[in-house]
C-alpha positions as CSV (number, residue, x, y, z in Angstrom):
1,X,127.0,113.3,-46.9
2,X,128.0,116.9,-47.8
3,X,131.0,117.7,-50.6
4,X,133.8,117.6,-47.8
5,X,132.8,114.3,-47.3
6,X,133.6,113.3,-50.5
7,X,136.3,115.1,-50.6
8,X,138.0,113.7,-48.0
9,X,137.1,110.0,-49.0
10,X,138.5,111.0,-52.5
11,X,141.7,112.3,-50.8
12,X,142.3,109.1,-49.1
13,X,145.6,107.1,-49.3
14,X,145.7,104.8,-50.7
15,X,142.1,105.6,-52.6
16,X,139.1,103.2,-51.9
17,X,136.5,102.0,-54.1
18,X,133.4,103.4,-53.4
19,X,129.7,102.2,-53.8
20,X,127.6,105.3,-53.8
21,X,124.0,104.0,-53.0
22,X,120.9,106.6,-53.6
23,X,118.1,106.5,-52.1
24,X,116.4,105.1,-55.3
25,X,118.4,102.4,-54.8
26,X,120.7,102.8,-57.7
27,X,124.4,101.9,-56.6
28,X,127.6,103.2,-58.5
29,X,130.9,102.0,-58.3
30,X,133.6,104.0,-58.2
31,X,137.1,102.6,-58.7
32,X,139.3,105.9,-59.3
33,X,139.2,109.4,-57.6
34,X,139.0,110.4,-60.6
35,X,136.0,109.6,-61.7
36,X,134.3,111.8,-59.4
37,X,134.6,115.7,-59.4
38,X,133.1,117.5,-56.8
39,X,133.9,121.2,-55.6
40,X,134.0,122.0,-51.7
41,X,130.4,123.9,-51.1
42,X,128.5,121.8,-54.2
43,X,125.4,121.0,-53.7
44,X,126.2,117.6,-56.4
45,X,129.0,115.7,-57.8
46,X,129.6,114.1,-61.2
47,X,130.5,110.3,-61.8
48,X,131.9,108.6,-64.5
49,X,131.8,105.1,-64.5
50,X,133.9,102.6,-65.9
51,X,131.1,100.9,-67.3
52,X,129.0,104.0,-68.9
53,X,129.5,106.7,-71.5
54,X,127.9,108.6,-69.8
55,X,128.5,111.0,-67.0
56,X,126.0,110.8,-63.6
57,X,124.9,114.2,-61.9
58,X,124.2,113.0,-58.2
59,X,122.8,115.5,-55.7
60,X,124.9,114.7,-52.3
61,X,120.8,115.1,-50.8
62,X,120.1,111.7,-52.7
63,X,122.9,109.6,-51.1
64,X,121.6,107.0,-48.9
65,X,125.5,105.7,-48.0
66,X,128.6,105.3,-49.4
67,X,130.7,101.9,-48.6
68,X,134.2,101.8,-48.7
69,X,135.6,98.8,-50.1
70,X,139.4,97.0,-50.1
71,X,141.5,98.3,-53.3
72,X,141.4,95.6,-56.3
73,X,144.3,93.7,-56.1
C-alpha cells in the first residue's frame, strides 16, 4: 500500500468504506474520504474515526490490507 493507493481508493466514486487492517491487527473503519488525509509521496496517513477523539497516525508500512466494503444504505 503506498499513498497513491489511497489516494485513488479515496478518489473513488461513489466512495467506499474502508477497513484498514495493520499488521497488529488493529482494524479502522473508515466511512468518509474525509476522514483520511494523506499527501501523494507520504510515508503515513492520518484517520479520524467516527467513533474516536482522537486522530490515528498510520504508517502505509503497517497496513496488512485494506477491504472495500458496499456504501451504508
Amino acid at each position: 500500500m503506498t499513498a497513491r493507493d489511497m489516494l485513488q481508493l479515496m478518489n473513488r466514486t461513489p466512495f467506499e468504506p474502508l477497513e484498514i487492517h495493520l499488521n497488529s491487527g488493529t482494524k479502522i473503519h473508515v466511512e468518509h474520504p474525509y476522514q483520511i488525509a494523506t499527501g501523494p509521496n507520504a510515508a503515513a496517513l492520518v484517520v479520524y474515526p467516527d467513533d474516536e477523539d482522537v486522530a490515528r497516525f498510520v504508517a502505509y508500512r503497517n497496513i496488512a490490507e485494506i477491504i472495500t466494503k458496499a456504501p451504508s444504505e
